[in-house]
N, C-alpha and C positions, 0 to 999 in steps of 0.2 A: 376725426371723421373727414371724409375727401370732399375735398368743392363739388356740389352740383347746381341745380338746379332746375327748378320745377314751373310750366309751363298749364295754362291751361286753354282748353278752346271750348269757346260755345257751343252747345248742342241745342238747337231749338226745335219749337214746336210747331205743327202747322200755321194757329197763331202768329207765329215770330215771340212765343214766350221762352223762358230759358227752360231747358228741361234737364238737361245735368252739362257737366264740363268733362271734354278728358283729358285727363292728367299727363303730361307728357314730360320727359325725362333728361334733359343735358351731362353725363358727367366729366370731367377733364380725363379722368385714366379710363372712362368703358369703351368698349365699342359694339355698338346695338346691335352690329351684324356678325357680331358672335356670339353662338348662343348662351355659352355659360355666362360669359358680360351681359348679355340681354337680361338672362335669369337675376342675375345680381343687381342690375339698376329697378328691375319691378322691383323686389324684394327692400329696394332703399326708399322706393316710392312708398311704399309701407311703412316702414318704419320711422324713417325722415320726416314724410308731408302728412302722413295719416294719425299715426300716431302720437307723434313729438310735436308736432304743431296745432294739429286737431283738422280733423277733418269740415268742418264747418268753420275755420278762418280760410280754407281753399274756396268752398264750393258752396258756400252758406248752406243752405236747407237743400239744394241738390242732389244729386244723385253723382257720380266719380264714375268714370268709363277708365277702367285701369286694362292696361295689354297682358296679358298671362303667356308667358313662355310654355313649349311641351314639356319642361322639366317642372314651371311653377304648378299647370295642370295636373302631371303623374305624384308632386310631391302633396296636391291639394291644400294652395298657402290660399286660395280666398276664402277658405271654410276657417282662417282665420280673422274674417272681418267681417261685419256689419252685412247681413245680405239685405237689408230696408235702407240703404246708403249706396252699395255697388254696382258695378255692372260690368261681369266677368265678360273682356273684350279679350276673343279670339285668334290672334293674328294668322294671318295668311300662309306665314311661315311654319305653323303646328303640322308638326306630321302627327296624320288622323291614323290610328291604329284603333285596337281594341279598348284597349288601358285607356287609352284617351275620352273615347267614345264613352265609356261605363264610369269616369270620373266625371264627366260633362254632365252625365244622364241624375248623375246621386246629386250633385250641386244643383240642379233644375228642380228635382224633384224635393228638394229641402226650401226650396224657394229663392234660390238666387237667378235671377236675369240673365241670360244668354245673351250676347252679341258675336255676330259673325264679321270679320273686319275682312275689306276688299274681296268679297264676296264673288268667285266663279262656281258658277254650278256644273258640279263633276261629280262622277258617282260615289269619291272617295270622303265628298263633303255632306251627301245627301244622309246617313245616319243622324247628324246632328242639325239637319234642318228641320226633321222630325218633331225636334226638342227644341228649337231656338226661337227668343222670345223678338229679336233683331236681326237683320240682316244690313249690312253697311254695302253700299254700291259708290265706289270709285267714278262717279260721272264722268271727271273728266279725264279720266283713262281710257273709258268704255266707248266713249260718244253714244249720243242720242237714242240711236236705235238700236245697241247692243244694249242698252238700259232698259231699253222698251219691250226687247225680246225677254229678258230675265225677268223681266216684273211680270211678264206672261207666263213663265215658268212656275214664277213661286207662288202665283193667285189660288193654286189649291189649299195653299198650307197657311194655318195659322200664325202668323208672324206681322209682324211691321218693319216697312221697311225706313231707313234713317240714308239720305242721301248725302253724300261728303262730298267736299270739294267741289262745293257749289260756290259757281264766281260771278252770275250774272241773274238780275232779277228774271230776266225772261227762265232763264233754268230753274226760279224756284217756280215760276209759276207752272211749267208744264209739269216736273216733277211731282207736285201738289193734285194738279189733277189727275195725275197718274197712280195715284195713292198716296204719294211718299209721306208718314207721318213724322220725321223729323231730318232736319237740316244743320250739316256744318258745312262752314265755308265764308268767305268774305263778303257775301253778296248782301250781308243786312250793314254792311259799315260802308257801303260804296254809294256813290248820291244815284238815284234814280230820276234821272235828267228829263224835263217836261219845259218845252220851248214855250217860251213865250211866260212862263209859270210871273204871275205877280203875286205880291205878300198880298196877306190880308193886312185890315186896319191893325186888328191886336198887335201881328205881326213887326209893323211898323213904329208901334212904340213901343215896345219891345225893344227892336233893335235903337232908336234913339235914345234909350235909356243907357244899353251897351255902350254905344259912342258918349254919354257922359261919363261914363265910370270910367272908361278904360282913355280917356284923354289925359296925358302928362301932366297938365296943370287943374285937374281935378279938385275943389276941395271940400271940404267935410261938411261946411255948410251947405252945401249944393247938393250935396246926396242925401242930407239930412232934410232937404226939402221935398227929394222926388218921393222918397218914402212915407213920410208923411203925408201929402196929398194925397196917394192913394191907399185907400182903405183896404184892398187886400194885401199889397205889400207890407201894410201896418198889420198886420193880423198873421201874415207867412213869417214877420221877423219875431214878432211877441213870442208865437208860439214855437216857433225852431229856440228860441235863446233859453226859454223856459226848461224845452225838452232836457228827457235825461242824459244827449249827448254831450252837453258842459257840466250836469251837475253841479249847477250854482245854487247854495244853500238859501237864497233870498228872495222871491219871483219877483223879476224884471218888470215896473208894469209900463212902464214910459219908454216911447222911441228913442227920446235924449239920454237916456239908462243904458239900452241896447246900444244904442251907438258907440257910446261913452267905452262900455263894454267890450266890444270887439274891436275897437279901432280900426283906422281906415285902413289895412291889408286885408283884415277878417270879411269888413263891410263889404268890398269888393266882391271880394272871393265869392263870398254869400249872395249878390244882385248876380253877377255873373253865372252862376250857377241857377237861383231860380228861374231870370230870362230865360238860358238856355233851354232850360229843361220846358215853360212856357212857348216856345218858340216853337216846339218838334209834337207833331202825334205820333212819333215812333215807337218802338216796343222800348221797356226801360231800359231793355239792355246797351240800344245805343248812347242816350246820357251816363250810363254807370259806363260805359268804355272809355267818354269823354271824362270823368274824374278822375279813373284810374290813370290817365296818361297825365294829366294835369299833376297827380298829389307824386307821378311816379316820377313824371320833371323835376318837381320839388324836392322829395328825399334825394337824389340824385345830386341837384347842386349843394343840399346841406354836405353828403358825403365829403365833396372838396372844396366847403365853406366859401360856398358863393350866397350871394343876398337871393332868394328864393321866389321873389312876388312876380318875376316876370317868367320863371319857369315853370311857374302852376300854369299861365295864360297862357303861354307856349301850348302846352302839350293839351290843356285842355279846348281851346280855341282849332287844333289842326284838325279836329272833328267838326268843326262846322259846316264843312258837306255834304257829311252824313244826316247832321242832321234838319239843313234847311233845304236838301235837294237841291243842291246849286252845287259848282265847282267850288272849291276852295281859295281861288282867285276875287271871284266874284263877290265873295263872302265876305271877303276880307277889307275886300275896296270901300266897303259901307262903313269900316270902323276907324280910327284915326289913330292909329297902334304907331306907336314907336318903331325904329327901321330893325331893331335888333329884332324885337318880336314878329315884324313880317315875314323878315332875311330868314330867322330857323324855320319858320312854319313854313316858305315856300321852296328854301333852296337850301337847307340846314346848315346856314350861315353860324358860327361861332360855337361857344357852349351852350348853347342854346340848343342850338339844331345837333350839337352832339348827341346833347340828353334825348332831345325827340327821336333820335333815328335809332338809339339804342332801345326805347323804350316800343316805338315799332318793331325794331326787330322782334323783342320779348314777344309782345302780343302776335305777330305773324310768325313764330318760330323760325325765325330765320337767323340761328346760333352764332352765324357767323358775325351778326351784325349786335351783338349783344357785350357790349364794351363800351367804358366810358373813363376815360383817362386812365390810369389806373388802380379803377375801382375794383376787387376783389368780385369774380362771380357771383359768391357765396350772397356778399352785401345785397346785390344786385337783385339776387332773387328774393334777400329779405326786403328790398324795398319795394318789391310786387307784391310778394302777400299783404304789408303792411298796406299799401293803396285798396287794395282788393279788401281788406276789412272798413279801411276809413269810409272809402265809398260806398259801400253797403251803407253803413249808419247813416249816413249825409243821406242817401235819398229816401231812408225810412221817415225822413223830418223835413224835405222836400216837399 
C-alpha cells in the first residue's frame, strides 16, 4: 500500500458546534491536479480511511464531506457508502454535463447530501443547484460583497449555505447573519482579543492551580492536597478513574488510590486537561483540538524514543489562546514552564517545537510542513487518528 495520509477539517455549525469534517487527502506518488490521480486518491480515501480504519475513529459520530472526481461521479463510487455518514462534495473542477447532472440527481433522490465546493453561479452549474442540499462559498476568494451578491442569487432555492475559509471572527459574524448555516476555516482556534479583558475569580484559580502542577519541582504531596480540598475536583477524578476509559476491575473509592494509580505524569496530564477545559466557554471543539495536539506531540516523541511528559504540554498548552482570548505570550507569562516548553511553543525551539510545528502543519494542512525527523508519513498519519480517538474519549469523561 503507498504512504499517504489523511487530514481532517472542522465543519461547524452556526452554533460553533461540529457538524461533520472533511476528509482530505496527501499521497507521496498522486497529484490532485490530475484527474485520474485525483480519481485514485478519493477512491484510497475509501478504502484506506473509511473502510480499513472505520469511519467513526475519523469523524466519531459525524458526518465525512469527501471530494468526488467526474470519473468517481459517472462511475457512481458513493452509492458505495453509507448515505446517513456522507456528503457527496462537488469539486469545482467537474465538468457538468448530462451524465453528470442525472447521476447527481439519482444520488439525491436516494438520500445522499449534495455539496457544491467553491461555488460560482453560472448557467452550466444551475441544473444541480436545483438539487443541492449545500453550497460552499470560497470567502476569502470572493471578498465581501461578491459573497453578499451570491447569497442574493441563491435566496430563492432551497439550500444552505457552508462558508469556507473563514479566517476572522468579524467574518463569521456577518456571514452568520447573512444566513450562512456552516463554517470552515481557522477563525474558531484564533484568540478573539478584548482589551483590557480581566479573568474571573474561577478563572484565577484555575490558573494557580496550572502554575502548581506544571512547576519543575512539583510534588506528589502538593497535588495530592489541591485535590483533595476541593470537592469537585475530588468528584471529577473519582469519577474519570472509575470510567470505562481505564477499565479497572476494582472501583477506586479514595483520592490516595487515584493518585496512587495514575502517578504523577497521568495526575498532571489529567489537572491540566480539566483546568483547561474549566477555564474556556468555548465550543468543545476548541479543547478536543488542544488534546489532539498534545497526545499528537506525544506519539511523535514516543516514535523517536524521546521521554514524552513535556511534549503532551507542549502541543497541548500552544492552544492557550484559543482558548483564554489572550495572545499566546501572555498566556504563557502566568505559568512557570521550563525554557524547553516555552522555547517550542513560542519560537519552535528544539524537538519540541519540531513535533509542534509538524503537528500544525497536520491540522492546517500545510503538507509541506508535516515531517518530523525521519518519521515515515504513514506513522505520522497514524499518530493523528490515534490522537483524534484518545481525545474523543478523554472529554467524554471530562
Amino acid at each position: 500500500m503507498a504512504d499517504f495520509i489523511i487530514g481532517r477539517q472542522q465543519i461547524l455549525d452556526r452554533n460553533l458546534n461540529i457538524f461533520a469534517y472533511e476528509l482530505l487527502f496527501r499521497g507521496q506518488s498522486l497529484d490532485l491536479n490530475d484527474r485520474e490521480e485525483a480519481t485514485q486518491a478519493t477512491n484510497q480515501i475509501i478504502t484506506d480511511a473509511i473502510i480499513e480504519m472505520g469511519i467513526n475513529n475519523i469523524v466519531d459520530e459525524h458526518r465525512a464531506f469527501i471530494n468526488f472526481t467526474t470519473q468517481n461521479i459517472l462511475e457512481k463510487t458513493p452509492l458505495s457508502l453509507p448515505k446517513d455518514r456522507i456528503v457527496i462534495e462537488v469539486l469545482e473542477n467537474v465538468k457538468i454535463d448530462l451524465r453528470v447532472i442525472n447521476n447527481l440527481r439519482e444520488m439525491s433522490q436516494q438520500g445522499y447530501l449534495i455539496a457544491l465546493d467553491d461555488f460560482v453561479f453560472t448557467e452550466e452549474w444551475k441544473p444541480l443547484v436545483e438539487f443541492a442540499d449545500i453550497i460552499k462559498l470560497d470567502v476569502l476568494e470572493m471578498g465581501e460583497a461578491k459573497v453578499r451578491d451570491v447569497i442574493a442569487q441563491l435566496a430563492p432555492y432551497k439550500l444552505k449555505l457552508l462558508a469556507e475559509k473563514v479566517e476572522t471572527h468579524h467574518e463569521y459574524e456577518y456571514l452568520r447573519e447573512l444566513g450562512c448555516e456552516y463554517f470552515q476555516g481557522f477563525f474558531f482556534s484564533k484568540p478573539n482579543l478584548v482589551a483590557g479583558k480581566r479573568m474571573g475569580v474561577n478563572q484565577l484559580a484555575a490558573v494557580r492551580l496550572l502554575t502548581t502542577i506544571n512547576s519543575p519541582n512539583v510534588e506528589f504531596d502538593a497535588l495530592a492536597k489541591v485535590i483533595s480540598e476541593d470537592v469537585g475536583l475530588s468528584y471529577k477524578l473519582l469519577h474519570y478513574i472509575n470510567s470505562a476509559f481505564f477499565s479497572i476491575p476494582t472501583k477506586i473509592q479514595s483520592i490516595n488510590q487515584a493518585i496512587a494509580y495514575l502517578g504523577m505524569t497521568e495526575l498532571k496530564r489529567w489537572i491540566n486537561i480539566l483546568m483547561l477545559s474549566s477555564l474556556s466557554d468555548k465550543p468543545m471543539v476548541v479543547m478536543q483540538n488542544a488534546l489532539i495536539r498534545g497526545k499528537m506531540c506525544e506519539l511523535l516523541a514516543k516514535l523517536i524514543g524521546q521521554k514524552t511528559e513535556n511534549f503532551f504540554l507542549i502541543g497541548m498548552l500552544s492552544s492557550l489562546d484559543s482558548i483564554l482570548d489572550i495572545s499566546i505570550e501572555e498566556a504563557l507569562e502566568q505559568l512557570p514552564l521550563e525554557e524547553d516548553i516555552s522555547g517550542a511553543i513560542l519560537e519552535r525551539k528544539g524537538l519540541g517545537g519540531e513535533a509542534l510545528n509538524c503537528v500544525l502543519g497536520y491540522e492546517r494542512w500545510e503538507t509541506g510542513a508535516i515531517t518530523f525527523g525521519n518519521v515515515d508519513q504513514a506513522k505520522i498519519g497514524e499518530a493523528y487518528i490515534e490522537s483524534i480517538n484518545w481525545a474523543t474519549k478523554v472529554m467524554s469523561h471530562v
